[in-house]
Backbone as CSV, one residue per row, in Angstrom:
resi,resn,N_x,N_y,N_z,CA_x,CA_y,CA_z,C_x,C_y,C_z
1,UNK,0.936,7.146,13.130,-0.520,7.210,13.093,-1.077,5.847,12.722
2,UNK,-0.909,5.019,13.195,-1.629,3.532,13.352,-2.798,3.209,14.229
3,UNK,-3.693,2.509,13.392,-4.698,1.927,14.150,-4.765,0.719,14.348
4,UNK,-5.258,0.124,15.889,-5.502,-1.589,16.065,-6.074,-2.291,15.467
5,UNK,-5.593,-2.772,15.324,-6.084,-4.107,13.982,-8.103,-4.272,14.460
6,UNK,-8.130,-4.719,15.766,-9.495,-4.754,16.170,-10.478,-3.558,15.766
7,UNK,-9.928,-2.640,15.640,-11.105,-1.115,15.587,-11.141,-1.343,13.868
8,UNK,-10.460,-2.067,13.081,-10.781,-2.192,11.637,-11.490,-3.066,11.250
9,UNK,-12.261,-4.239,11.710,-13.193,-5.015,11.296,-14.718,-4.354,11.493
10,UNK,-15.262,-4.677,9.915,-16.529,-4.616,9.843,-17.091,-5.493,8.905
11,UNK,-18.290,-6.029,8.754,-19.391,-6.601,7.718,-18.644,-6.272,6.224
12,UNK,-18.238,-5.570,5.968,-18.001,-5.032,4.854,-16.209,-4.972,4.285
13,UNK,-14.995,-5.491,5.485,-14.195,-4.919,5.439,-12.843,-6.029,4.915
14,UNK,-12.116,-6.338,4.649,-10.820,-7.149,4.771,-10.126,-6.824,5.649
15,UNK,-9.766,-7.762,6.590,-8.778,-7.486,7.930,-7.464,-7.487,7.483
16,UNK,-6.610,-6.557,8.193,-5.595,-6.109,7.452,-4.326,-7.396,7.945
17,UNK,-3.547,-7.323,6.659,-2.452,-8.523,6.678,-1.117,-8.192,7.088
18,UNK,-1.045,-6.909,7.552,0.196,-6.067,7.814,0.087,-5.551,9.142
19,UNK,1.107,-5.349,9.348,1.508,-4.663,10.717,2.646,-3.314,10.836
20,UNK,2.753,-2.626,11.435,3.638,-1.395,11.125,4.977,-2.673,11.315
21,UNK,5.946,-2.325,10.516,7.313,-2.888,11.124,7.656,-4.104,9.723
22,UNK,6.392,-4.343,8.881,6.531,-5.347,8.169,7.101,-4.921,6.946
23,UNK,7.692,-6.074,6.330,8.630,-5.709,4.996,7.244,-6.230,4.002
24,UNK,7.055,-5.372,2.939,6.362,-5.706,1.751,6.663,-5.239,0.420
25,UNK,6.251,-5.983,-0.807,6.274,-5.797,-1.833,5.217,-5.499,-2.510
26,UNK,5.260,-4.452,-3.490,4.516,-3.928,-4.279,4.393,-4.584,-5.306
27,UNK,3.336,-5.311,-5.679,2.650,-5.746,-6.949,3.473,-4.854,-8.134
28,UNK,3.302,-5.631,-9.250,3.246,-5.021,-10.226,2.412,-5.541,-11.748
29,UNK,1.960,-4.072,-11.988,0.725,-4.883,-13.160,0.353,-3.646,-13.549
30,UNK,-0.038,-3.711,-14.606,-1.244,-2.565,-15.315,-2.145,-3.242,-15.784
31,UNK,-3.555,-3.048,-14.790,-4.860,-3.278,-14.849,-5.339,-2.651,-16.266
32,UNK,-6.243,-3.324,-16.820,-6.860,-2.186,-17.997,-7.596,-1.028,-17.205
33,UNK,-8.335,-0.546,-16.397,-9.330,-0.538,-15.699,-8.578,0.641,-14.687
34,UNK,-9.124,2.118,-14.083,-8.306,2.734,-13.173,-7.645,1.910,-11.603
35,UNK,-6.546,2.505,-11.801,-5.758,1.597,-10.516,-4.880,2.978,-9.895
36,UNK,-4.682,2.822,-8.696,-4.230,4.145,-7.329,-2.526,3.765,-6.986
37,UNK,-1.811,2.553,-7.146,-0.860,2.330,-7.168,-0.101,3.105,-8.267
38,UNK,1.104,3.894,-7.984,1.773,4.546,-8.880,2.912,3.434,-9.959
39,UNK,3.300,3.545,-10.990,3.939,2.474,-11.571,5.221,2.811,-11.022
40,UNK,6.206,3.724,-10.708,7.349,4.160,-10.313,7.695,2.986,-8.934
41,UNK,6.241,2.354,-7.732,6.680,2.193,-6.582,6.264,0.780,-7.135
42,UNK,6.429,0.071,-8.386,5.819,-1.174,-8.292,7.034,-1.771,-8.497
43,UNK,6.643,-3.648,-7.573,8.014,-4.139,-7.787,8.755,-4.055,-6.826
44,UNK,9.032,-2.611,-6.398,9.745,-2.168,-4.792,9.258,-2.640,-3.620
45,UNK,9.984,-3.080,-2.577,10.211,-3.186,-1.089,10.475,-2.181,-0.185
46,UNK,9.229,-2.710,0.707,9.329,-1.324,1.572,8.941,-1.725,2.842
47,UNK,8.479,-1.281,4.003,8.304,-1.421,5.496,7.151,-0.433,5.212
48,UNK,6.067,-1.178,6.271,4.592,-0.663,6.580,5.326,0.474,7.737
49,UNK,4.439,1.559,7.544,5.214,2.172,8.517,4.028,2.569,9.145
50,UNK,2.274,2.704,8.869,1.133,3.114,9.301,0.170,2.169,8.789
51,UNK,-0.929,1.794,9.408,-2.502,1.473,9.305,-3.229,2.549,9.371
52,UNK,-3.950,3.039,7.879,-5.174,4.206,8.670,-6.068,3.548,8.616
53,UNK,-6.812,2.978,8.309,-8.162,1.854,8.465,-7.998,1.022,6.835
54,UNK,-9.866,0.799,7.002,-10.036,0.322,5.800,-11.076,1.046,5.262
55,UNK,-10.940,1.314,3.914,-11.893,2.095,2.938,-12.105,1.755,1.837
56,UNK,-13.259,2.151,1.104,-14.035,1.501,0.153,-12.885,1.662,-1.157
57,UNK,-12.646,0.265,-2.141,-11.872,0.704,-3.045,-11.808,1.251,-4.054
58,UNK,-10.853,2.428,-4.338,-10.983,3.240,-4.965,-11.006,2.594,-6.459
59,UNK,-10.305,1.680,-6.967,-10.546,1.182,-8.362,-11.801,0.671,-8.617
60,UNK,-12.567,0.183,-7.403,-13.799,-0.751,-7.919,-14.717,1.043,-8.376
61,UNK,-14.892,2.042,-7.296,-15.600,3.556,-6.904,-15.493,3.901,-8.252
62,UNK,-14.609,3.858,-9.158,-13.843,4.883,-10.443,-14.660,4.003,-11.649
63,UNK,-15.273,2.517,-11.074,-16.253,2.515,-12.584,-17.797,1.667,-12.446
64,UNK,-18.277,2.345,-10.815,-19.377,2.348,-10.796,-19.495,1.123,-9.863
65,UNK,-18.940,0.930,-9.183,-19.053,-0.218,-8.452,-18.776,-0.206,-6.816
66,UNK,-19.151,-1.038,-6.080,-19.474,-0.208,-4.385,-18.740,-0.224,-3.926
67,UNK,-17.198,-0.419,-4.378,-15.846,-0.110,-3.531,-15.767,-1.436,-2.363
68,UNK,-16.915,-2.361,-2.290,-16.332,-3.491,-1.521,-16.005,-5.027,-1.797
69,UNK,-15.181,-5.531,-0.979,-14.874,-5.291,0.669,-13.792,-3.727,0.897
70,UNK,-14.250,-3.388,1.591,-13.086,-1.908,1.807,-11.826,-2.530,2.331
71,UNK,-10.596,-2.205,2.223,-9.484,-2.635,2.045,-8.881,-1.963,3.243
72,UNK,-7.903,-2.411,3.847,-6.934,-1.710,4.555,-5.869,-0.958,3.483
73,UNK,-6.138,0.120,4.242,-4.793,1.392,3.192,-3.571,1.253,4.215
74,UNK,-2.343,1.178,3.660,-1.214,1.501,4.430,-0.548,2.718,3.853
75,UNK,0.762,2.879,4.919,1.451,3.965,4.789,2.906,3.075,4.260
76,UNK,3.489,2.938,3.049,5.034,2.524,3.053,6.102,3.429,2.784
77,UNK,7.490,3.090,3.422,8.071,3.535,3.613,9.809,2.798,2.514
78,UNK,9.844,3.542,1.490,10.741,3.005,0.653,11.929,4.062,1.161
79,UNK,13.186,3.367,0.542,14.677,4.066,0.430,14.393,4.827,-0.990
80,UNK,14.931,5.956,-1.334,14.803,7.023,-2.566,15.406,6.312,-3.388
81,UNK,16.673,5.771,-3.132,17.884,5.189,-3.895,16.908,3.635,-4.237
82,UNK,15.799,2.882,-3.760,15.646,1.796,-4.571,14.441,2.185,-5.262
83,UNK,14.083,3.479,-5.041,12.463,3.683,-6.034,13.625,4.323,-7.683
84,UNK,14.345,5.440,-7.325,14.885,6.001,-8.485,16.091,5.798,-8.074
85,UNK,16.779,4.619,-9.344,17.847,4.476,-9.638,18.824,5.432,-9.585
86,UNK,18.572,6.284,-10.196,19.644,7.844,-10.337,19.789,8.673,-9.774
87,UNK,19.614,8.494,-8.475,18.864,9.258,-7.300,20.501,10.054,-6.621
88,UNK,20.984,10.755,-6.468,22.300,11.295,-6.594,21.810,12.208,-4.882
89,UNK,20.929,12.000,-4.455,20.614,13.027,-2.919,20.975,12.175,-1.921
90,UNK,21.191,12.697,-0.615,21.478,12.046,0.543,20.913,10.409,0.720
91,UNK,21.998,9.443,1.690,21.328,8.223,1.128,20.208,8.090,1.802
92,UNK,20.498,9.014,3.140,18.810,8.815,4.088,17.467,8.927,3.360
93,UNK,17.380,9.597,2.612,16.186,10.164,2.342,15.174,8.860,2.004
94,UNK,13.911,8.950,1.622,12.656,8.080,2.143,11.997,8.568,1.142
95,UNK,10.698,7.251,0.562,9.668,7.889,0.237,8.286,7.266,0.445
96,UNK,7.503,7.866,1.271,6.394,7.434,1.253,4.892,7.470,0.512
97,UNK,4.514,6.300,0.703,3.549,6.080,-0.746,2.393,5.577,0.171
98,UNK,1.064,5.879,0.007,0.140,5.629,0.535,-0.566,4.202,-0.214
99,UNK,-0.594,2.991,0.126,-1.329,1.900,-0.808,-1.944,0.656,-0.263
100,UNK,-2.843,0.280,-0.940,-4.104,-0.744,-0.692,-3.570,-1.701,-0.490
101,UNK,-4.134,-2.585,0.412,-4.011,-4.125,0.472,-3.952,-5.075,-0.514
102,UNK,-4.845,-4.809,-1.323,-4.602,-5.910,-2.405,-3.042,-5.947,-3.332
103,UNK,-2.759,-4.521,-3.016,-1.393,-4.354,-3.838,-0.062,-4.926,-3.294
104,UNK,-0.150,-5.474,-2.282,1.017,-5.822,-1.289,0.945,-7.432,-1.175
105,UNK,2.249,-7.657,-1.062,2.816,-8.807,-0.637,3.472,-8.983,0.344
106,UNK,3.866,-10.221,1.286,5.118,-10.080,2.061,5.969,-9.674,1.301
107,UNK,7.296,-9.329,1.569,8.840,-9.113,1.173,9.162,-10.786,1.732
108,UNK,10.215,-10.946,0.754,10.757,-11.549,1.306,11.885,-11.324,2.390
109,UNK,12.546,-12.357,3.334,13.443,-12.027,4.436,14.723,-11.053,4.027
């Protein structure tokens, strides 16, 4: 479920820095302030696996503030075994985490 990079620009928006297929890293930090990134997926590497657009941000929305520039949200796609260490289930298994642009980095190669 990806959208073209072109149908996501607006007046209001950040053009997205990712592409399905790309390796990224998850920030890590605790904001004082509400934040939508889970602490479990921070730190971790993962592959964009979706673009759903861009939407107003939810940390700025949570303390009164107009949520812009709206952000591109992605879809990532982690291994189980590098989010939880102790992870003892099949090695296929996956987990996907829904998260903002600002929270991402390239991966490195």
């Amino acid at each position: 479920m990806g959208l073209r990079r072109d149908n996501l620009m607006t007046e209001s928006s950040s053009f997205p820095r990712f592409s399905s297929g790309d390796r990224v890293k998850v920030l890590a930090g605790s904001p004082p302030t509400h934040f939508r990134t889970p602490s479990y997926i921070q730190g971790k590497t993962g592959v964009v696996v979706a673009l759903y657009g861009a939407f107003r941000n939810p940390e700025s929305l949570a303390h009164g503030g107009d949520g812009l520039p709206r952000q591109p949200l992605y879809r990532v796609l982690f291994d189980q075994k590098q989010v939880w260490d102790k992870y003892r289930g099949p090695a296929q298994d996956k987990v996907l985490v829904d998260i903002y642009d600002h929270w991402l980095e390239p991966a490195a190669p």
